[in-house]
C-alpha positions as CSV (number, residue, x, y, z in Angstrom):
1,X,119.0,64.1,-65.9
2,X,118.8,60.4,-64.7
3,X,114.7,61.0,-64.3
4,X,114.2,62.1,-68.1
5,X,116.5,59.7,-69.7
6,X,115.0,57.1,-68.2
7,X,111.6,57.8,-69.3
8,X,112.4,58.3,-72.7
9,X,112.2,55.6,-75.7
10,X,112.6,56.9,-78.9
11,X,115.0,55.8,-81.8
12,X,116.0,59.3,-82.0
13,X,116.7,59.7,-78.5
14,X,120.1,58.2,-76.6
15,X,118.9,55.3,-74.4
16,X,120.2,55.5,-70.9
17,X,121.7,51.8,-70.1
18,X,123.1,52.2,-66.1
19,X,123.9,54.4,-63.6
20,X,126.7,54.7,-60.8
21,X,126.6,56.2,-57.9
22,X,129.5,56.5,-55.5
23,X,127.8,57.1,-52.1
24,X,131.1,57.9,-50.4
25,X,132.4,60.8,-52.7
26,X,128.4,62.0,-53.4
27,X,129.8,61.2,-57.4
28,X,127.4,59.7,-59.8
29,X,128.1,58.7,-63.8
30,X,125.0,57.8,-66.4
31,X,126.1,55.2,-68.8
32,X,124.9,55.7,-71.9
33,X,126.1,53.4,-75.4
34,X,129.4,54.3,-77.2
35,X,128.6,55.6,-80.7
36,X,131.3,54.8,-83.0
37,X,130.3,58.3,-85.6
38,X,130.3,61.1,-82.6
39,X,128.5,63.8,-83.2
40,X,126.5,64.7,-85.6
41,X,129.1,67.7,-87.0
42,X,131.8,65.1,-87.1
43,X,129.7,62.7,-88.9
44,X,128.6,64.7,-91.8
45,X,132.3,65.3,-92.4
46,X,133.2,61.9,-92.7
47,X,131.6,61.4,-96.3
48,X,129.0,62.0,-98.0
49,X,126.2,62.1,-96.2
50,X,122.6,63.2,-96.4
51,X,121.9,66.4,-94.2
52,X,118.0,66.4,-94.3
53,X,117.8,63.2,-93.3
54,X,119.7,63.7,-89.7
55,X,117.8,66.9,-89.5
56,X,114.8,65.1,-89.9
57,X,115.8,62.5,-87.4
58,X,116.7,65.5,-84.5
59,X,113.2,67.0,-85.3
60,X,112.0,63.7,-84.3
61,X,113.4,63.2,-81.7
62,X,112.8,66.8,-80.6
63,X,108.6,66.0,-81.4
64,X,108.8,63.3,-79.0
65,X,110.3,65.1,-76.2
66,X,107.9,67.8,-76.5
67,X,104.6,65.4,-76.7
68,X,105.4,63.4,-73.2
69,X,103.2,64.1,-70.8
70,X,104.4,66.4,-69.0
71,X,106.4,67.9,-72.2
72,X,110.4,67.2,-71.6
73,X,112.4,71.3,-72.3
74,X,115.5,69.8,-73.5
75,X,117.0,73.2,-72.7
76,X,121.1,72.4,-74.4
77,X,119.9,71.4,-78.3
78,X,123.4,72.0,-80.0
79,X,125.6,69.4,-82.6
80,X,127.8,68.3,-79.6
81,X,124.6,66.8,-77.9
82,X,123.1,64.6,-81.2
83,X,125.1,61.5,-81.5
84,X,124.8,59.5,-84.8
85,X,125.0,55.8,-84.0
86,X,126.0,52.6,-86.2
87,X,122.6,52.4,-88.2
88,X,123.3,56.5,-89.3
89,X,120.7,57.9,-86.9
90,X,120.8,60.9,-85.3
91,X,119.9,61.1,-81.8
92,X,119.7,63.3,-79.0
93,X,121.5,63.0,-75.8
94,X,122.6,65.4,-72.7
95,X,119.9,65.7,-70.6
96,X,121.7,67.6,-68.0
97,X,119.5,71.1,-68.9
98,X,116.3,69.4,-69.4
99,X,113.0,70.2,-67.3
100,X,109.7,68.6,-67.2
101,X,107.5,71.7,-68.1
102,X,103.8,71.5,-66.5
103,X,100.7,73.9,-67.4
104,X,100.1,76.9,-69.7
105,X,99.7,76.1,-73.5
106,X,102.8,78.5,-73.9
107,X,104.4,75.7,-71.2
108,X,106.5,78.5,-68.9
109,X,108.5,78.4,-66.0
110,X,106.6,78.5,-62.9
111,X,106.6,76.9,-59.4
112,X,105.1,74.1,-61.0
113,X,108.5,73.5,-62.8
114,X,110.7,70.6,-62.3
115,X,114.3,71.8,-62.7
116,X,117.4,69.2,-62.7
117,X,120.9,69.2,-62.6
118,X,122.6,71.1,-65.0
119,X,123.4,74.6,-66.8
120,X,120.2,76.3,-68.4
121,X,121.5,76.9,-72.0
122,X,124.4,77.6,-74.2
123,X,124.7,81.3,-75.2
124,X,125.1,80.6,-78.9
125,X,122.2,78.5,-79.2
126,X,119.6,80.0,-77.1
127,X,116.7,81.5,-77.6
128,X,115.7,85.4,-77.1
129,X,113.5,84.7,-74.2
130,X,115.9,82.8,-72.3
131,X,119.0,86.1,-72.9
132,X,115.8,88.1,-71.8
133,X,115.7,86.2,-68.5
134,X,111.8,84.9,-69.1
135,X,112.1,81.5,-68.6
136,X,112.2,78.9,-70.8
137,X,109.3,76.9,-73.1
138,X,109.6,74.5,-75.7
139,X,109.6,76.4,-78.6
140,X,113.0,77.6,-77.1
141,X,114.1,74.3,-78.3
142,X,112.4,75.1,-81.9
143,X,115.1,78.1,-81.9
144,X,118.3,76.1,-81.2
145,X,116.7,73.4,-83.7
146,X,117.1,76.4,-86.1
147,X,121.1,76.3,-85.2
148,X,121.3,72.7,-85.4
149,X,120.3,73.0,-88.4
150,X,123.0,75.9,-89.3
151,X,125.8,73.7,-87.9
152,X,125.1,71.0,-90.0
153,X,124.6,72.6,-93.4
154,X,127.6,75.3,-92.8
155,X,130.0,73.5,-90.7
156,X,130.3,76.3,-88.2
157,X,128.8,77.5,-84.6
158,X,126.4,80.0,-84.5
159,X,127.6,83.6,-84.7
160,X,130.9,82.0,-85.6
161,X,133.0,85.3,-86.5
162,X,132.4,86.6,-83.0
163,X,134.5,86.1,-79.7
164,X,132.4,88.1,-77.0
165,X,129.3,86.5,-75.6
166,X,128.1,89.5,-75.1
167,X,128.0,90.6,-78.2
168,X,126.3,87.1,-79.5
169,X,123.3,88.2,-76.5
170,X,123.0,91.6,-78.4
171,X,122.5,90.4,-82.1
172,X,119.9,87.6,-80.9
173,X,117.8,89.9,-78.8
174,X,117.6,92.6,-81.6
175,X,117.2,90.2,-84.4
176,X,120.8,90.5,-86.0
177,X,120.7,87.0,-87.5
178,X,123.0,85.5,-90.2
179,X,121.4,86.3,-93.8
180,X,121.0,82.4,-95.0
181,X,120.8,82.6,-98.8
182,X,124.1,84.4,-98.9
183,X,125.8,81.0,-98.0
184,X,126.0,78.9,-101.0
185,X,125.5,75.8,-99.8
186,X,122.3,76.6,-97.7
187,X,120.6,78.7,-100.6
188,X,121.0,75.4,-102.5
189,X,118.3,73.5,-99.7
190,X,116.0,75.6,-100.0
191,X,113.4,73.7,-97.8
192,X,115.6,73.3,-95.2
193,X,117.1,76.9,-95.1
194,X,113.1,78.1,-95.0
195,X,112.2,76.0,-91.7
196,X,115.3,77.4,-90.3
197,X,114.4,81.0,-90.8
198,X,111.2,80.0,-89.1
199,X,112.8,78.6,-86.3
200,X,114.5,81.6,-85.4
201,X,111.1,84.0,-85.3
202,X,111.7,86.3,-82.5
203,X,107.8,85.6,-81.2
204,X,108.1,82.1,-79.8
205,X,104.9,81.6,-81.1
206,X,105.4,82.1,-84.3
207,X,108.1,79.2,-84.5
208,X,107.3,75.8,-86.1
């Protein structure tokens, strides 16, 4: 994690600012800045807000991961990891899941991987490939973009109405996905609600 955020500079990206390390206890802390508005959920709640313009700021922020060389696999893209800071930005932190993807245009796993510290994904917002066990590439990030994109406009988690994992796995592999324009207030951004769709393609390769 350390590695990637400290390569990073983007104004859409959280900029790490010191690290700690206690040698004794093999413990270490990143220090990142304190961001008065918390995420980017909690933010849009607090008033009235625009949405498309933090979505826009993620997507960003999400570009410029993806264009280092080698590419940065964010890998955890939910709400709870995009901070809003005091100029109203939206920016992307947790880098705990990331991996520094090398070769193949489709950028897979392989040997020539880098994997850090960290879980590889959260159910709810991962991709099909990644339930499937195939490793994970970019445009897995281009899915949970997708959901980040869901939380913000509806307020709620993916797959919100359902308690077992397992059942959340099941939907996303066979294509089960919520039906946008019967929520009101996404069938009213109509822009927004057709990138998500996109996002969610079930062919990688056929996301944004």
């Amino acid at each position: 994690e350390l590695v990637v955020a400290a390569g990073v500079s983007h104004p859409n990206i959280v900029k790490i600012v010191g690290f700690v390390e206690d040698i004794g206890n093999r413990i270490a802390w990143l220090v990142f800045p304190w961001e008065v508005n918390g995420n980017v959920r909690e933010f849009l709640l607090s008033g009235e807000w625009e949405i498309s313009e933090r979505i826009k700021d993620v997507t960003s922020g999400l570009e410029h991961l993806h264009s280092c060389q080698p590419p940065i696999f964010h890998g955890d893209l939910k709400s709870l990891n995009i901070l809003v800071n005091s100029d109203h930005r939206a920016m992307i932190t947790d880098f705990g899941s990331s991996r520094t993807l090398r070769k193949a245009p489709f950028f897979s796993a392989t040997a020539s991987t880098l994997t850090l510290t960290g879980s590889t994904y959260t159910i709810r917002w991962a991709a099909p490939e990644l339930l499937q066990d195939e490793g994970p590439c970019l445009r897995s990030d281009i899915w949970a973009l997708g959901w980040v994109a869901y939380e913000v406009m509806t307020n709620t988690i993916p797959f919100h109405d359902i308690k077992k994992d397992a059942i959340v796995i099941n939907r996303v592999v066979q294509g089960y996905l919520p039906p946008v324009t019967e929520d009101a207030r996404m069938s009213l951004i109509r822009a927004l609600c057709s990138m998500m769709v996109k996002c969610w393609s079930i062919d990688p390769e056929k996301r944004p």
